[in-house]
C-alpha positions in Angstrom: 1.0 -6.5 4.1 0.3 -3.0 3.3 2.1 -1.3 0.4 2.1 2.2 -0.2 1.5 4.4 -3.3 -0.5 6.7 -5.4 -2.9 5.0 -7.8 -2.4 1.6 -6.8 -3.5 -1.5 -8.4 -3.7 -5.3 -6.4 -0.5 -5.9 -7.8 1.4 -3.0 -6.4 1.6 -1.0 -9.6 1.5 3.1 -9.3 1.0 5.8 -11.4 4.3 6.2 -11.6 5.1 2.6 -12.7 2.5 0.9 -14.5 4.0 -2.1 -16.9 2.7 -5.4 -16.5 6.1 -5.8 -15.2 6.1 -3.4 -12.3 5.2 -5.8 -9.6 7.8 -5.1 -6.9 7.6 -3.3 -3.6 10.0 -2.3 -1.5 9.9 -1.9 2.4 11.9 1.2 2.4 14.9 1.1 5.1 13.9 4.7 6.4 10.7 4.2 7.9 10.1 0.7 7.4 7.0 0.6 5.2 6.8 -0.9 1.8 6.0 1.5 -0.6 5.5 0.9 -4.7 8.2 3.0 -5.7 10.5 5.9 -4.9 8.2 8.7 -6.5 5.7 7.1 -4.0 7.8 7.5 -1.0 8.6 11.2 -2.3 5.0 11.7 -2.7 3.9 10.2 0.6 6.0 10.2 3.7 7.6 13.2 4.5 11.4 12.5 4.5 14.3 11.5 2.2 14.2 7.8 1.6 17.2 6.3 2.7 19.0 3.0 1.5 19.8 -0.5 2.2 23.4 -1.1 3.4 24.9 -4.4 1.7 25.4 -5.8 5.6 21.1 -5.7 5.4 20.8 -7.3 2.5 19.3 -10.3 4.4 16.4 -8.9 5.6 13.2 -9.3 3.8 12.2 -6.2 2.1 11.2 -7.0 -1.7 7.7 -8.0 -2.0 6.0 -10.0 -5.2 2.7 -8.1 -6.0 2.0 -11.1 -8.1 2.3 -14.1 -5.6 2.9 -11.5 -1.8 6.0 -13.5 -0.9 8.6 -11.1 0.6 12.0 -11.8 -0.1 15.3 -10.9 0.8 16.7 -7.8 -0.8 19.5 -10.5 -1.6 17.2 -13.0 -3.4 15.9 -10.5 -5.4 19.2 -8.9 -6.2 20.2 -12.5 -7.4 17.1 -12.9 -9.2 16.9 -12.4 -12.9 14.4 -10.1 -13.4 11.7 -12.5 -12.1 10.7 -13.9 -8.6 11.6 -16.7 -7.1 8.8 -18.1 -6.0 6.5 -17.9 -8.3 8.4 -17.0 -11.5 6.5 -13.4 -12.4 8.5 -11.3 -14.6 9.7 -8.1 -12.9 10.7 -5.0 -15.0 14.4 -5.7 -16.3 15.2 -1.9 -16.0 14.2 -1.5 -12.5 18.0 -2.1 -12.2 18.4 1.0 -13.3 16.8 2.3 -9.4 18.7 0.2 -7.4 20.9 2.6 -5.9 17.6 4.6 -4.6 17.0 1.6 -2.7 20.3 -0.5 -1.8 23.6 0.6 -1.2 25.1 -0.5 -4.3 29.0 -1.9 -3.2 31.7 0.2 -5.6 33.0 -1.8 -8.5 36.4 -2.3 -8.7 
């Protein structure tokens, strides 16, 4: 799988994200191509990144620059702050971005 990005490293970090932490990727709902972060996607594909509606959340479009698994934007919503497969810590403030990438529901 091919991810997208400027600077990238084998685990999918970018220069704009660069942690050990920073492993995830996300197959961005616009144009359907995994890219390592927003800024990325700004950078690089030539339109407004659009995202996820919660009734998508079950396709796979988080991928695991540690192990490669892709998971379900739902698994990795549900996961805390590390994947599921192979238990690699992920960034515990990429919460913080969600809403450039999923449809967060409203709180109520």
């Amino acid at each position: 799988m091919r991810v997208h990005g400027l600077d990238l490293d084998p685990q999918t970090r970018c220069a704009h994200w660069h942690s050990p932490r920073d492993i995830v990727a996300i197959r961005m709902k616009c144009c359907g191509l995994y890219y390592a972060c927003k800024d990325c996607h700004d950078a690089l594909a030539g339109h407004p990144p659009a995202p996820w509606p919660e009734s998508a959340w079950h396709e796979k479009a988080v991928h695991c620059g540690i192990c490669r698994r892709e998971m379900t934007i739902r698994d990795y919503l549900n996961a805390p702050d590390a994947c599921p497969n192979c238990g690699a810590a992920f960034n515990p403030n990429c919460h913080l971005h969600h809403h450039f990438y999923f449809a967060m529901p409203a709180k109520t």
